[in-house]
Residue, then its C-alpha position, 0 to 999 in steps of 0.5 A: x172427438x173431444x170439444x172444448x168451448x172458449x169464452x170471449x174473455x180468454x180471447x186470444x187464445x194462440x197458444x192454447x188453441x195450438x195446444x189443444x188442437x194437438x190433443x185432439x180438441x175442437x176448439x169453439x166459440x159461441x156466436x154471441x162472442x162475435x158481439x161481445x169482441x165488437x168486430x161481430x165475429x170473434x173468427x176475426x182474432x182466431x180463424x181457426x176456431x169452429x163456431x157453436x151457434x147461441x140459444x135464440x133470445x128475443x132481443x139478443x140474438x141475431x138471425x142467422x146464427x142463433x137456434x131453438x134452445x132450452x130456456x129451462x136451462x137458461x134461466x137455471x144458468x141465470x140464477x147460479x151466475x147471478x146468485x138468485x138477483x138476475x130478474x125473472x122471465x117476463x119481468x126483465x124489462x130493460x136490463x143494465x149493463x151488467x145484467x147484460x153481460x150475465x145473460x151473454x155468459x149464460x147465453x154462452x154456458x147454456x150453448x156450450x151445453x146443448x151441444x154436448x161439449x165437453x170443456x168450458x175454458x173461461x176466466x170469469x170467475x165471478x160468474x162462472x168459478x167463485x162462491x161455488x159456482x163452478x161445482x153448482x153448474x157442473x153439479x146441474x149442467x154435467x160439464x167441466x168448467x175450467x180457467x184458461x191455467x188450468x186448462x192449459x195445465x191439463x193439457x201439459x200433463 
């Protein structure tokens, strides 16, 4: 079965979980989305969606829905996104709201990929897709990361 992971900004996404259903996607969100939408669990705005459980960060996570990951790949993550700015591990101390919100999207890629999915839909450019961060993580990461468009236009054609 295919699989593809969506991230919190592309919530909510009727029309493309419909749409990828019918292709024959499963369609995820990462458990860290339910903290970033607020309401602890992003099911809320689309039931129909499976869940991928976080990579466990001291800190961050939550018990019950997070599991042993590779920090490797995390910290490798952290550094595309951030474009070598994001602090080091042991060095991080208290993190500002954006460094924050990059160790979530991190946190979301790195999950995607440990669980070998296969599509990574989101519409964070900046993190994800602009300054040749999308060929460097699909270069590093062996994962497709597309916009929430041109998803929706591959699963058209």
């Amino acid at each position: 079965m295919k699989t593809v992971t969506i991230d919190t900004n592309v919530l909510p996404a009727s029309d493309l979980i419909a749409r990828a259903k019918v292709q024959g996607y499963e369609v995820a969100v990462v458990s860290v989305t339910g903290r970033e939408v607020g309401h602890g669990d992003a099911r809320l705005q689309a039931p129909q969606l499976g869940q991928v459980f976080e990579t466990g960060i001291w800190g961050e996570s939550e018990c019950g829905t997070s599991i042993f990951g590779n920090a490797d790949y995390l910290e490798e993550i952290l550094q595309i996104i951030s474009n070598g700015s994001f602090p080091k591990s042991g060095q991080r101390g208290q993190l500002s709201d954006g460094q924050q919100r990059q160790l979530r999207d991190a946190m979301i890629l790195e999950a995607h990929v440990r669980d070998g999915r296969d599509v990574f839909v989101t519409d964070d450019k900046k993190a994800f897709i602009n300054n040749g961060r999308r060929d460097a993580l699909r270069s590093f990461l062996k994962t497709r990361i597309l916009t929430k468009e041109e998803f929706l236009q591959e699963l058209q054609s």
